[in-house]
ZAFIDREN-100171 format. One line per 3 residues: their letters; for each residue x, y, z of N, C-alpha, C. Coordinates in nm, 2 decimals, decimal comma, padded with zeros to 4 digits. Layout:
% residues N
a) X Y Z X Y Z X Y Z; ...
//
This chain:
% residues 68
xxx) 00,02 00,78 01,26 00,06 00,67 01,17 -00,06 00,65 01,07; -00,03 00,60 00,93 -00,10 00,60 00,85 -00,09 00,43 00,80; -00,20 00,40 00,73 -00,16 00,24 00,66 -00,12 00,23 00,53
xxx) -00,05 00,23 00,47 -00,01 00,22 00,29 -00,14 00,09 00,23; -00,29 00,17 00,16 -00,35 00,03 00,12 -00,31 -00,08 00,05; -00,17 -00,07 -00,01 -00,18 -00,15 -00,09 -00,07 -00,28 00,01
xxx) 00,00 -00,29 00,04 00,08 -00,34 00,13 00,00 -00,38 00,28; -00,01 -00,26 00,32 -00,09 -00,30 00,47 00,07 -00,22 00,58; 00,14 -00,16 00,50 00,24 -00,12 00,61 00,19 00,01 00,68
xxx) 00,25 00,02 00,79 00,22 00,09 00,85 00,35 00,26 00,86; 00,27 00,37 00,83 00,38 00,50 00,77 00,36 00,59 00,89; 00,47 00,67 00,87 00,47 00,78 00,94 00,43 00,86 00,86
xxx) 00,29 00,96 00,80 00,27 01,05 00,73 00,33 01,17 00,72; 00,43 01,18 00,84 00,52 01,30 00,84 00,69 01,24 00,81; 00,71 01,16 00,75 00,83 01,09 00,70 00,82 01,04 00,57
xxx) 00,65 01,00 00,53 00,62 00,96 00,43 00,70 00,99 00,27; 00,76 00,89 00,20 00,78 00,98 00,04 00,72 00,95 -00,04; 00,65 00,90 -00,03 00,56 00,91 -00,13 00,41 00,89 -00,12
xxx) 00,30 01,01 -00,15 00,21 00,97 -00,13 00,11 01,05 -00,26; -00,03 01,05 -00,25 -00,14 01,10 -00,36 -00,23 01,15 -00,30; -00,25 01,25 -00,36 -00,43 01,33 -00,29 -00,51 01,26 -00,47
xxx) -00,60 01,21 -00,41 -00,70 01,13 -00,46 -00,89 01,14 -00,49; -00,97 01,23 -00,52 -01,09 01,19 -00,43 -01,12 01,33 -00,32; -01,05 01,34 -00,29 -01,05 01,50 -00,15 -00,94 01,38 -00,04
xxx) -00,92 01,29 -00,06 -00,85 01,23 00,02 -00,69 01,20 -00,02; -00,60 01,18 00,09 -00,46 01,23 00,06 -00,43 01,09 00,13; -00,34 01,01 00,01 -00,29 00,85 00,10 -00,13 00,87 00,05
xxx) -00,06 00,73 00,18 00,06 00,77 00,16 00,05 00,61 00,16; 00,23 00,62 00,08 00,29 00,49 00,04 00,38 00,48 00,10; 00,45 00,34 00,12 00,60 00,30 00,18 00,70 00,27 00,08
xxx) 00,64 00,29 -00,07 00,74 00,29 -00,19 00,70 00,31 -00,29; 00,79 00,34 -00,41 00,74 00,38 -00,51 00,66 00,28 -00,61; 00,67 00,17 -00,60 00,58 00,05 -00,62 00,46 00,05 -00,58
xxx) 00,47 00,07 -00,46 00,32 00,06 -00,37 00,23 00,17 -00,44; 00,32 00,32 -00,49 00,22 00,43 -00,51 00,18 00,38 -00,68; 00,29 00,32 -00,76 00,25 00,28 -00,87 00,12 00,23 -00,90
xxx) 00,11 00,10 -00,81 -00,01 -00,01 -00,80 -00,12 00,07 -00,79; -00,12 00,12 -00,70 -00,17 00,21 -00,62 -00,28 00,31 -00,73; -00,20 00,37 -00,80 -00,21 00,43 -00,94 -00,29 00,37 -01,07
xxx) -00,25 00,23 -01,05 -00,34 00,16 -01,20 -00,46 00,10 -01,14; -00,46 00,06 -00,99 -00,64 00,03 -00,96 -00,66 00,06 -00,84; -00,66 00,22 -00,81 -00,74 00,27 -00,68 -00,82 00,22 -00,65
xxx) -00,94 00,19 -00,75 -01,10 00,17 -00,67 -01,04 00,04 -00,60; -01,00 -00,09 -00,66 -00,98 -00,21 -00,56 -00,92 -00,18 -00,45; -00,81 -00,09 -00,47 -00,72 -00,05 -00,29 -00,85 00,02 -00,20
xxx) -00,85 00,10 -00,23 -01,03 00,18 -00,14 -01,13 00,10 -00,13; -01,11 -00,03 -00,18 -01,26 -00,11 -00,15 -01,18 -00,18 -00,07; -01,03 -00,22 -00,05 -00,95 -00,31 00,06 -00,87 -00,40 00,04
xxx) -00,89 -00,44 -00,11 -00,81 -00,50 -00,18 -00,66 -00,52 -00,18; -00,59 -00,62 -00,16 -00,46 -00,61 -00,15 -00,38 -00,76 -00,19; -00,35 -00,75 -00,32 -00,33 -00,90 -00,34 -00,20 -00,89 -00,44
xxx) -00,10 -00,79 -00,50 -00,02 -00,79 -00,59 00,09 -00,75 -00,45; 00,19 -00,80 -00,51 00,35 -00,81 -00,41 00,39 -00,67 -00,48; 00,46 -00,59 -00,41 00,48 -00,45 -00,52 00,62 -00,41 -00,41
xxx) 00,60 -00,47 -00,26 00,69 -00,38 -00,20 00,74 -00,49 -00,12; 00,85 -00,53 -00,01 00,93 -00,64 00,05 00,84 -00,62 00,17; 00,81 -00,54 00,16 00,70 -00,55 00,38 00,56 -00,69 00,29
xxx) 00,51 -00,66 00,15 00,38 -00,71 00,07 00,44 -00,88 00,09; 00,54 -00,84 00,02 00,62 -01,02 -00,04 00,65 -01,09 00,10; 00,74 -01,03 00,23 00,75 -01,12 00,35 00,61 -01,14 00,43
xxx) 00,52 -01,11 00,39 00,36 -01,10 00,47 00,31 -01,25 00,35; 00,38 -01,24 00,27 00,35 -01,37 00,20 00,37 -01,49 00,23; 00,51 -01,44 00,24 00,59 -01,59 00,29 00,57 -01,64 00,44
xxx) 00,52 -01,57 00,51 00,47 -01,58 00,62 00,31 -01,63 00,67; 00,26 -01,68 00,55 00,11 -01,74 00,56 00,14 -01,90 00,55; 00,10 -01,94 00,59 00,11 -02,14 00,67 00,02 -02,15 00,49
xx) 00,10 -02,31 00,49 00,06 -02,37 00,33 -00,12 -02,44 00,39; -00,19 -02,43 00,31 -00,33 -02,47 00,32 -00,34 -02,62 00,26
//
C-alpha cells in the first residue's frame, strides 16, 4: 500500500489508476483530481503539504475535524 500525498488516502499500487514518475520517484493517486493537484504544486505535496479538497476521501477528512 501506497499513500496518495495529496489526499492522505491510502492505494493499492497494484490497482492504482492513476499515478506519475516524478524525480526518479513514481507516486500514485486515488483520482484524477488528486493527480491534477498533484501536477500544479509537487514541491508542496513532497514537502507534505496537503490543504486543497480535490478528491471525496480529502473533503470527508474535512468535515470530520471538531470546530476550534
Amino acid at each position: 500500500m501506497v499513500t496518495d500525498l495529496v489526499c492522505g488516502m491510502e492505494i493499492n499500487e497494484n490497482a492504482a489508476g492513476y499515478s506519475l514518475i516524478l524525480g526518479g520517484g513514481k507516486y500514485f493517486f486515488c483520482s484524477e483530481g488528486c493527480l491534477a493537484e498533484f501536477k500544479r504544486r509537487p514541491q508542496d505535496y513532497l514537502k507534505g503539504a496537503s490543504d486543497i479538497a480535490c478528491c471525496d476521501a480529502l473533503l470527508e477528512k474535512e468535515e470530520e475535524k471538531p470546530d476550534v
